[in-house]
Steps between C-alpha positions, in 0.01 A plus 500: 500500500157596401222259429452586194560236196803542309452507134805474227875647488434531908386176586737339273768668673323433868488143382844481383650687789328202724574244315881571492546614843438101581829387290752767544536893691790591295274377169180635603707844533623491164118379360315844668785747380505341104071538563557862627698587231211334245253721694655811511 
C-alpha cells in the first residue's frame, strides 16, 4: 500500500472492499469481482 491518497473509482473501490470484508468473505468476493469487471 503506498501512502499516497486515493482519489475516485480507486478509493471507492478500496473503501468498499473494506467496508464489506467486515460483514461477509464470500460477499466481499463477489463485491471486488462485479468492481473489476466495472473497471476493466
Amino acid at each position: 500500500m503506498t501512502s499516497k491518497p486515493l482519489i475516485g473509482i480507486e478509493g471507492t473501490v478500496i473503501k468498499a472492499f473494506a467496508i464489506s470484508r467486515n460483514y461477509s468473505q464470500i460477499q466481499n468476493s463477489c463485491i471486488i469481482q462485479e468492481f473489476q469487471k466495472m473497471l476493466v
